[in-house]
C-alpha positions as CSV (number, residue, x, y, z in Angstrom):
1,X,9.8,16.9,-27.4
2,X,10.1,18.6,-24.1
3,X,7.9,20.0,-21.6
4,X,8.3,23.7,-21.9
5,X,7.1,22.7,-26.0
6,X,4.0,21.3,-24.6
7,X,3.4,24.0,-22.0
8,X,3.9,26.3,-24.8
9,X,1.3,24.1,-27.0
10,X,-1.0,24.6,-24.9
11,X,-1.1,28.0,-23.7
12,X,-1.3,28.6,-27.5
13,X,-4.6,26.3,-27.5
14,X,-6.1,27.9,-24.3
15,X,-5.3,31.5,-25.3
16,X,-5.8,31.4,-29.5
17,X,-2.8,33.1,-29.8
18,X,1.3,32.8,-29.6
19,X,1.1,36.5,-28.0
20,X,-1.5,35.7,-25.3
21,X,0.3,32.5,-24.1
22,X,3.6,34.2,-24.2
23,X,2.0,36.6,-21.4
24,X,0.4,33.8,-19.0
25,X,4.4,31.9,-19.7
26,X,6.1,35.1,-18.8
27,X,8.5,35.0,-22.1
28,X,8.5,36.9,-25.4
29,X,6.1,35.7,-28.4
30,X,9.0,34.9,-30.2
31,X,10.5,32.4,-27.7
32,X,6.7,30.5,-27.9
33,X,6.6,30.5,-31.6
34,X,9.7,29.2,-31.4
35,X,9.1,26.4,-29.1
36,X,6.0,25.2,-31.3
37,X,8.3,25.7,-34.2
38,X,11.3,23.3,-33.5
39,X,7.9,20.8,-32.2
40,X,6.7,20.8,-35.7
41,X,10.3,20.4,-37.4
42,X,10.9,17.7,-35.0
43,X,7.9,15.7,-36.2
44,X,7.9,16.9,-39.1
45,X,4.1,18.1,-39.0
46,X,2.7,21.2,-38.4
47,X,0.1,21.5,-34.9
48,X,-1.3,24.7,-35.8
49,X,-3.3,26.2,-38.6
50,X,-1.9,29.6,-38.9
51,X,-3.3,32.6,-41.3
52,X,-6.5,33.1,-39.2
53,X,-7.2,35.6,-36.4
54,X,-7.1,33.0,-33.8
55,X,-4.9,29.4,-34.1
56,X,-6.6,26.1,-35.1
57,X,-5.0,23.1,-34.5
58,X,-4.6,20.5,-37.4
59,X,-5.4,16.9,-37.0
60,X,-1.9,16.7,-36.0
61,X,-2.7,19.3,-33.0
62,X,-5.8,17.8,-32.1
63,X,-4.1,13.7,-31.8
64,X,-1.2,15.4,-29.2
65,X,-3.6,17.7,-27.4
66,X,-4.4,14.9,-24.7
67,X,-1.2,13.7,-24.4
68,X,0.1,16.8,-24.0
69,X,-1.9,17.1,-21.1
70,X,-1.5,14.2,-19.3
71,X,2.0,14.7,-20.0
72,X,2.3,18.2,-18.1
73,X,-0.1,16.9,-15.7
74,X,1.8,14.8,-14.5
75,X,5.3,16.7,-14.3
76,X,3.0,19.2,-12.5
77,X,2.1,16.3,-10.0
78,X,5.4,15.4,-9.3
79,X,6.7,18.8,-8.8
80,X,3.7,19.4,-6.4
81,X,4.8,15.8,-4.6
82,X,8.1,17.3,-4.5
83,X,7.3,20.5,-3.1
84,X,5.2,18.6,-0.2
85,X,7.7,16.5,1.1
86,X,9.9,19.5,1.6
87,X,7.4,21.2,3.2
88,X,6.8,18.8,6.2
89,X,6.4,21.1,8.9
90,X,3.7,20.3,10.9
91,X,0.2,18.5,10.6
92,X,-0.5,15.4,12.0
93,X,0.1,11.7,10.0
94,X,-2.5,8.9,10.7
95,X,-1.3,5.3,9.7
96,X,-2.8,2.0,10.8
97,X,-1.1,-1.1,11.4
98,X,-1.1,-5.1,10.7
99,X,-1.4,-7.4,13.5
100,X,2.3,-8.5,14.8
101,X,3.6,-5.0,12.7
102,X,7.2,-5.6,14.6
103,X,7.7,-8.9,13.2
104,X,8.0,-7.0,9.7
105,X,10.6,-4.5,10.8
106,X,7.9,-1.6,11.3
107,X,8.9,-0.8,14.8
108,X,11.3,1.5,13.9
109,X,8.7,3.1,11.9
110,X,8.0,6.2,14.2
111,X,11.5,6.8,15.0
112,X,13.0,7.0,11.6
113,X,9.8,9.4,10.0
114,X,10.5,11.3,13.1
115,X,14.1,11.9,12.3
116,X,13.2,12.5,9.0
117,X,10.5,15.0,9.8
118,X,10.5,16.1,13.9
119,X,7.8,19.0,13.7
120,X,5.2,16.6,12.3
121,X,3.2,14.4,14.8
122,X,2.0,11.2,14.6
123,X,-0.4,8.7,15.2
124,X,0.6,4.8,14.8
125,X,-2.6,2.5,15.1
126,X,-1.7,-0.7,15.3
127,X,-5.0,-3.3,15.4
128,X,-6.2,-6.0,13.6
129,X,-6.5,-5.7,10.0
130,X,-10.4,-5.8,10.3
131,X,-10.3,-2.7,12.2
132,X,-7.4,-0.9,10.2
133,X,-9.3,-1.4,7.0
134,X,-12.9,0.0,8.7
135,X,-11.3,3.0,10.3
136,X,-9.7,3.9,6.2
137,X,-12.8,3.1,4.6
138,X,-14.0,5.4,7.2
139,X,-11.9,8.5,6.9
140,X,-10.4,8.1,10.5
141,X,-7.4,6.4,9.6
142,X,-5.5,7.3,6.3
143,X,-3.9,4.4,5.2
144,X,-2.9,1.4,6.4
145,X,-1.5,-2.0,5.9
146,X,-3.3,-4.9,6.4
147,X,-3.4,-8.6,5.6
148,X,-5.7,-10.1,3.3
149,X,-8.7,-11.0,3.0
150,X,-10.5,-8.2,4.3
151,X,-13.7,-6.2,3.2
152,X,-12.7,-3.6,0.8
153,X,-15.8,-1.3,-0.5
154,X,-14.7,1.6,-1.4
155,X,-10.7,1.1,-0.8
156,X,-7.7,0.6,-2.8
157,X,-6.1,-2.2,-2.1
158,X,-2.1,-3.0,-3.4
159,X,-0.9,-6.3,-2.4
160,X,3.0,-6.2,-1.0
161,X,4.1,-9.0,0.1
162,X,2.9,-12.7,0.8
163,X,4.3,-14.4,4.3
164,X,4.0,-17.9,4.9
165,X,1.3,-19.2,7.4
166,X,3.1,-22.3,9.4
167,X,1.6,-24.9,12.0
168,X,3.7,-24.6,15.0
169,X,3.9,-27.4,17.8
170,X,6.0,-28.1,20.5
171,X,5.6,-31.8,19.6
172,X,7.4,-32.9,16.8
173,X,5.7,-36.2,15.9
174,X,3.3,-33.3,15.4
175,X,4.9,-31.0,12.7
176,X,6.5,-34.6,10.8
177,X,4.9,-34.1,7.6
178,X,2.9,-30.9,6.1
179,X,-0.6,-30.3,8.0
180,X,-3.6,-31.2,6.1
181,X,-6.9,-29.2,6.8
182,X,-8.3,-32.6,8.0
183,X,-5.3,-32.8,10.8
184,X,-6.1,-29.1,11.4
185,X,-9.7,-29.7,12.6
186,X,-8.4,-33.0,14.8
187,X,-6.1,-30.5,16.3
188,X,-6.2,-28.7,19.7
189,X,-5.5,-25.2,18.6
190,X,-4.5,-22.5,20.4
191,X,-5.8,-19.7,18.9
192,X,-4.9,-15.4,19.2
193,X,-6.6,-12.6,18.2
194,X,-10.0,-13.5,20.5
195,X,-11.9,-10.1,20.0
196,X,-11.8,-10.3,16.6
197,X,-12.2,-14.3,16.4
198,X,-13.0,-15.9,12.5
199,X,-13.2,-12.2,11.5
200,X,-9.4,-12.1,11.5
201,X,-7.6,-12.4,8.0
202,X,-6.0,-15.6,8.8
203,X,-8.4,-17.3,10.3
204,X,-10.8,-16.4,7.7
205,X,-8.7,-18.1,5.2
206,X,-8.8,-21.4,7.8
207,X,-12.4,-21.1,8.1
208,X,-12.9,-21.1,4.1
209,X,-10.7,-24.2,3.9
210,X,-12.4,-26.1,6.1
211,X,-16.3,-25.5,5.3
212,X,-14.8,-26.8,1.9
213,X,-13.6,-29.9,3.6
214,X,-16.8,-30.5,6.1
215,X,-14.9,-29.8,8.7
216,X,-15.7,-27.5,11.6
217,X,-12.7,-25.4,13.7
218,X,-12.7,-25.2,17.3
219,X,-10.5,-23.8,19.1
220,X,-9.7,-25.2,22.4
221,X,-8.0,-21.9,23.8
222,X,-8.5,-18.1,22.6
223,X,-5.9,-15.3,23.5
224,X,-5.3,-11.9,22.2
225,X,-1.5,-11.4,21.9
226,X,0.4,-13.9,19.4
227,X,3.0,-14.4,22.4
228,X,0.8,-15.8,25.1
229,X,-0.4,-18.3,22.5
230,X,3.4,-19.5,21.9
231,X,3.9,-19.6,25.4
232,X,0.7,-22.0,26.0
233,X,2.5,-24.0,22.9
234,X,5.6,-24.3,24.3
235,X,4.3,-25.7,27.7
236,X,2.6,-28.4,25.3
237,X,-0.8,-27.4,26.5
238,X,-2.0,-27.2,22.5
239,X,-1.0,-25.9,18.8
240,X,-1.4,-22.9,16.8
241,X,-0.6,-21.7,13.5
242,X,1.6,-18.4,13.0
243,X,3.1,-16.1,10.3
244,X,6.8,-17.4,9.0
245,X,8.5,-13.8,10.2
246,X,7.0,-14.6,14.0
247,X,8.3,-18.2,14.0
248,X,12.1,-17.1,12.8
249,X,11.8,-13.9,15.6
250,X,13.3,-14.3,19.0
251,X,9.4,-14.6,20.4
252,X,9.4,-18.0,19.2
253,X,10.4,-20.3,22.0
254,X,13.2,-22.8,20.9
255,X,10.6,-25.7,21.8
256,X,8.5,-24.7,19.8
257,X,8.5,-26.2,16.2
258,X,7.3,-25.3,12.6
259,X,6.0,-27.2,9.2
260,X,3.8,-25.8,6.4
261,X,0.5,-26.8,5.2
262,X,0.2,-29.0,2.3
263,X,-1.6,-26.8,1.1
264,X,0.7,-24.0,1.6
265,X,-1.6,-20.8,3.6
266,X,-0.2,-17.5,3.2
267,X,-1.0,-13.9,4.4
268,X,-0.8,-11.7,1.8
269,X,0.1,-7.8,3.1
270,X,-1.3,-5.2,1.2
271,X,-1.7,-1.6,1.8
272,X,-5.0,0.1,1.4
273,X,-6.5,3.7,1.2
274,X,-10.0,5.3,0.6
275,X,-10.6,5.0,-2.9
276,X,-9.7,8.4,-5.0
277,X,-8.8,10.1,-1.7
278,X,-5.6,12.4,-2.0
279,X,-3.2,11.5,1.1
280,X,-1.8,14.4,3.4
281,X,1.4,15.2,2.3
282,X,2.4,13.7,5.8
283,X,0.5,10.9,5.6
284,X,1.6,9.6,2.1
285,X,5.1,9.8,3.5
286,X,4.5,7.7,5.9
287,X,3.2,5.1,4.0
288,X,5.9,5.6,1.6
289,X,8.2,5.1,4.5
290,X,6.4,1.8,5.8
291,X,6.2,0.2,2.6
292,X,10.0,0.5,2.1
293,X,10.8,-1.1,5.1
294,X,8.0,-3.7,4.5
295,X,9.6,-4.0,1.5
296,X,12.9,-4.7,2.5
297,X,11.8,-7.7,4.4
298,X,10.8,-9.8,1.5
């Protein structure tokens, strides 16, 4: 069974006739009644009911009809996927980015769709995940990636990857043995990400865990940037918990020392779009593109 069969099947459903879809298929009547003909020999069933003025199909017919459409749907999809790509020209593409996106290889991101593509423009937002996954939902951003939990009405979410989440100390009496939710919360924790506080992903995940244990959070220091926060560590001033690609980087001072949970924490990185929205042709590269390179990580 081949697609030009099931084009030809069903220009003869649409038109009635082998002579009418033979016009909208730009070949002779006898090249369409050929094509249904070896369709029928190959299954050994006819599609058609012919003998009338107009064709009926048979049960036969009716049971491929929608498969025959999804089927030419969907090489009409690809083709049109295809056809985009090449067509990169100009526009603008709109991505948003995780917290810490360099520490997953993206910050060669812009470069290499650039080489790929110079005449199209682009806009990199790199924020927290809350605010990646509000400005999708809200049309201003594209697509993004993000790490989970986050709120996700009316988004389509596709988890990745999964990155350890590790204690990190510059005391290693401190970083001995796993880290228990109850050592957490006797901790003096250095957090990051201050504007966005328990709203961020991570901590969100902290926060659950300890309501569960009775135990309230506190941290004794709030930054922005994941590198001031090691820094603080690394002067032995307090602890903080990071992702496992930030504590094998270069950014992670030598003094500085790592150990699980025993409960092991993890961010999970996902990338999310508006639900049943149809990506720029730009756009969806890009994604494409980022989620490789994500990809490649893992």
């Amino acid at each position: 069974m081949t697609l030009k069969q099931l084009r030809a099947f069903l220009e003869a459903v649409r038109t009635g006739s082998f002579t009418a879809a033979a016009a909208r298929m730009d070949i002779t009547q006898a090249s369409v009644s050929e094509l249904i003909r070896k369709l029928e020999d190959e299954h050994g069933t006819p599609v058609f009911s012919r003998g009338g003025r107009r064709l009926v199909l048979t049960a036969a017919g009716s049971a491929l009809l929608p498969f025959a459409e999804q089927a030419v749907a969907a090489a009409d999809g690809a083709e049109q996927a295809l056809r985009s790509v090449r067509s990169l020209r100009g526009g603008v593409a709109t991505f948003g980015l995780l917290r810490n996106a360099a520490y997953y290889l993206l910050s060669d991101l812009a470069q290499q769709f650039h080489d790929s593509y110079p005449e199209v423009r682009i806009r990199l937002i790199g924020l927290n995940s809350v605010e990646v996954a509000s400005a999708v939902a809200a049309g201003t951003v594209e697509a993004g990636l993000v790490v989970l939990p986050i709120d996700d009405d009316g988004l389509d979410v596709t988890p990745l990857m999964r990155d350890e989440v590790v204690y990190a100390s510059a005391d290693p009496a401190r970083v001995a043995e796993p880290v228990t939710t109850a050592g957490l919360g006797r901790s003096r924790l250095i957090l990051y990400d201050a504007h966005y506080g328990w709203a961020d992903p991570t901590r969100r995940q902290l926060a659950e865990r300890a309501q569960l244990a009775g135990i309230r959070l506190e941290p004794w220091i709030e930054v922005e940037h994941v590198e001031s926060a090691l820094a603080l560590v690394a002067r032995g001033i307090g602890d903080t918990i990071i992702s496992r690609a930030v504590a094998e980087s270069a950014t992670c001072p030598d003094s500085v020392h790592t150990v699980g949970f025993a409960e092991p924490l993890y961010d999970t990185i996902a990338l999310v779009r508006r639900k049943a929205e149809v990506l720029s042709p730009a756009s969806r590269e890009l994604a494409r593109l980022a989620q490789r390179m994500l990809l490649s990580r893992s």
